[in-house]
N, C-alpha and C positions, 0 to 999 in steps of 0.2 A: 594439567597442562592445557589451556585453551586454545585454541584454533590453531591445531597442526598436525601434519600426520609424518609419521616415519619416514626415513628416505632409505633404510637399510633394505626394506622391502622393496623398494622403487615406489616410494608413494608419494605424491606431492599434491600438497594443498595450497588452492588459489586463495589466500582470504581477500576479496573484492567489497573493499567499503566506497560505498558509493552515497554518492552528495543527491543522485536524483533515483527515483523509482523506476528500476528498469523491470519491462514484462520478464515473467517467470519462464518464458518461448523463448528470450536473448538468453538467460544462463545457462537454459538446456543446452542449444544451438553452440553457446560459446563454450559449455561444459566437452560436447562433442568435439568439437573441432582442435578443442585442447589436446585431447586425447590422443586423435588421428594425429598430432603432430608429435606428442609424445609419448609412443605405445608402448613406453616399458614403466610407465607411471597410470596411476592412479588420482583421478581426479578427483577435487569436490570441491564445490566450490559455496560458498558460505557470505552472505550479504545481509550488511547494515542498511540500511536505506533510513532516510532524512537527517543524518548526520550532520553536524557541522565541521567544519575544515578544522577548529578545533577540537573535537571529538573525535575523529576518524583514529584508528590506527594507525600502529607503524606502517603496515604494509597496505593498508589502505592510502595513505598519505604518498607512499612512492609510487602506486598505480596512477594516484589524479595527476601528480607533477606531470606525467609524460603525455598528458591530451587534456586537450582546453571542455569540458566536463560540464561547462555551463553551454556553452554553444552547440554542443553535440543536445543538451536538454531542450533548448532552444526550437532545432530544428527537429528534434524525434516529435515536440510537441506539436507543432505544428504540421503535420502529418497527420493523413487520413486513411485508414480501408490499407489496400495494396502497399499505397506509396510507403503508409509508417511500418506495415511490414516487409518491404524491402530497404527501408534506413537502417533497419533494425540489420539485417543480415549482409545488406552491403556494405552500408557505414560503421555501424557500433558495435560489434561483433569484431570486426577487423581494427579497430582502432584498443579495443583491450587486447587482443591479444598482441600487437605491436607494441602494450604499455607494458605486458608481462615480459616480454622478449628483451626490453627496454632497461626493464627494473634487474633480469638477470645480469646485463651485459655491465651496469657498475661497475665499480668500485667498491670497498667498505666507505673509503672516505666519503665519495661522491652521493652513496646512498644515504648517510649520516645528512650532509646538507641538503638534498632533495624531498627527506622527512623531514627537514627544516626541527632538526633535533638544535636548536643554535646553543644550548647551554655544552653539549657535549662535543660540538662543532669547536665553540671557541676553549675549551680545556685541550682539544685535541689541538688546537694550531698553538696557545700560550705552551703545550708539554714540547713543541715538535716532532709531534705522531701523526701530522696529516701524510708523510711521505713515505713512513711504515703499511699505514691503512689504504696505501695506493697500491703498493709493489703486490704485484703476480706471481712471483719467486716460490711464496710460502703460504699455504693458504693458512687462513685466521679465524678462530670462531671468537665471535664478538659479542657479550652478554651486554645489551645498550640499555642504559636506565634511561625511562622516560625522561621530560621537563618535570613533571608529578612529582617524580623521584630523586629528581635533586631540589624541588622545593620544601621536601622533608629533612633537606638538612636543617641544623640550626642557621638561623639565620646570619647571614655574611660570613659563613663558612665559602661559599661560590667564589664571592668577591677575592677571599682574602687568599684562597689557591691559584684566582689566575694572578696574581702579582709574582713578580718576575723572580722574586726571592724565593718564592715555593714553588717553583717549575722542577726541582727536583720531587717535590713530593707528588704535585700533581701528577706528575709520570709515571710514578710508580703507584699509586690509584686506580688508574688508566689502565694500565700493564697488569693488574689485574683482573681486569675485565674481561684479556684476550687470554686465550687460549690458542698459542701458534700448530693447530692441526687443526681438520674439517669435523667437526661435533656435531653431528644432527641428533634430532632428540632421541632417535632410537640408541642411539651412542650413549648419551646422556642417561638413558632409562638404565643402564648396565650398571653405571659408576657409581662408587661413594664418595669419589674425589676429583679434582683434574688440578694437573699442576697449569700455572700460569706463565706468562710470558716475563712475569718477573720475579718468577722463580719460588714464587708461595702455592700453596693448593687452596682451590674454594672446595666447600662442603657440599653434596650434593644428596639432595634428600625427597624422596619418591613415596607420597600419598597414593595409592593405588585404592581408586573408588570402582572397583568391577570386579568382576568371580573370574576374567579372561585371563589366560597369560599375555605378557608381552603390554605391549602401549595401548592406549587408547585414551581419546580426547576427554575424558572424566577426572584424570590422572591431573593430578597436582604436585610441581616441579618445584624444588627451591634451590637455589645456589649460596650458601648462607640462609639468611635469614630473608632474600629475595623473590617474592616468586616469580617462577616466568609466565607470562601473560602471553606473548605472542612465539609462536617457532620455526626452524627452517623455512626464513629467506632467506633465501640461496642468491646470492649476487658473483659478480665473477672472482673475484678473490676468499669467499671464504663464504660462510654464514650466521645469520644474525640470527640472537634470540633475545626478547626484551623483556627486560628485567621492571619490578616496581620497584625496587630501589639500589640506591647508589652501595656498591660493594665498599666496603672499607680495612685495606690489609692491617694486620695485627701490627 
C-alpha cells in the first residue's frame, strides 16, 4: 500500500506533491507544526518534487488546488539570506498547512472535482451521485480510480456509460466503489471483504512485504484485482483511497 499510514493508531500521513522544490527546513518546520496541531497523530510527510500537474497525485493534486504554487515559487525564489528564510516560515509553511486544513474540510464530491478527477466527476453527475458524495449524514469510504484507470477500459466503454440509457448501470459501477462506513487502511488491512453501497462485496487482498505485524507502507492492497496506490484522505464526509483501476460488479 504506497503513501499512507493507519488512522486506527492515530496516524496520519501528509503526502505533499509539490510542483517546486521546497528546502528540506520547510517540511521539518511544516512536519512540526503539524504535529503541535494535531497531537494525537503521527506525522510524515513524503515529497515529489518537479512533478507535473499532470503527474502529481491525488492528494498531491488537492493540496495545489487550495494555494496559487507557482506565485508562492515565484516569490520564495526571489528571496535572499533572512528574508527567504522567513518566506519560508511566515508565508509557505502557513499556506500548506491552510491547504491541508482546506483539503479536510471537503466534500467527497467537491474533493473528486478539485483533483480534477473529470472522468469520475462527470459518471458521478450523469449516475446522480454528486448529491450522495455531498451529504454529511453518513460517512463514505470511496475507492477512486484514477483518469489511468478508466483509460484501461476498452475503448468507448466511458462514452457509452455516460448516455442516459445506462445511467442505471453507471450507478450501480459507481456504488461499488463506495463503501457507506469510514474504512481507513488499517480497517482495510483486517478484511477479506466489504460489502458496498450497492449491495455486492469487493475482495480484498493483503501482500504483506515485512516480518512486522500490523500495516506498513511495504504492503501491497488490492480491492479486486485493483491496487490501491494512494490512502486515507480523510475529507469531511468520509475517506478516499485510489485505486488503478476501475471496479467492475459481477
Amino acid at each position: 500500500m504506497n503513501r499512507g499510514k493507519s488512522l486506527s493508531c492515530a496516524v496520519l500521513v501528509v503526502v505533499c506533491t509539490l510542483v517546486f522544490t521546497v528546502p528540506a527546513s520547510a517540511h521539518s518546520v511544516f512536519k512540526k507544526q503539524l504535529e503541535a496541531k494535531y497531537p494525537d497523530r503521527s506525522i510524515s510527510c513524503n515529497t515529489c518534487h518537479g512533478k507535473s500537474k499532470k503527474d502529481r497525485n491525488v492528494y498531491g493534486r488537492l493540496l495545489m488546488s487550495q494555494f496559487d504554487s507557482k506565485s508562492l515559487t515565484a516569490d520564495f525564489k526571489s528571496k535572499k539570506g533572512a528574508d527567504k528564510k522567513a518566506f519560508e516560515n511566515e508565508v509557505m509553511i502557513p499556506e500548506f498547512l491552510s491547504a491541508f486544513d482546506k483539503v479536510q474540510a471537503m466534500t467527497l464530491a467537491e474533493a473528486i472535482e478539485a483533483a480534477e478527477l473529470k472522468t469520475l466527476l462527470a459518471a458521478a453527475k450523469a449516475a446522480d451521485l454528486v448529491a450522495p458524495l455531498s451529504q454529511t449524514d453518513q460517512p463514505i469510504t470511496l475507492f477512486v480510480p484514477t483518469e489511468a484507470a478508466f483509460a484501461k477500459l476498452p475503448e468507448g466503454t466511458v462514452n457509452d456509460l455516460l448516455k442516459p440509457e445506462n445511467k442505471e448501470k453507471l450507478a450501480a459501477i459507481l456504488m461499488y466503489h463506495a463503501v457507506p462506513s469510514k474504512v481507513s487502511s488499517a480497517d482495510v488491512m483486517k478484511l477479506k471483504s466489504a460489502e458496498t453501497a450497492g449491495g455486492n462485496s469487493v475482495k480484498i487482498s493483503v501482500t504483506k512485504n515485512h516480518e512486522d505485524k500490523g500495516w506498513n507502507p511495504k504492503d501491497e492492497v488490492k480491492v479486486n484485482d485493483a491496487m490501491v496506490t494512494e490512502t486515507d484522505i480523510m475529507v469531511k464526509n468520509g475517506v478516499i483511497h485510489v485505486i488503478d483501476s476501475v471496479l467492475l460488479p459481477n
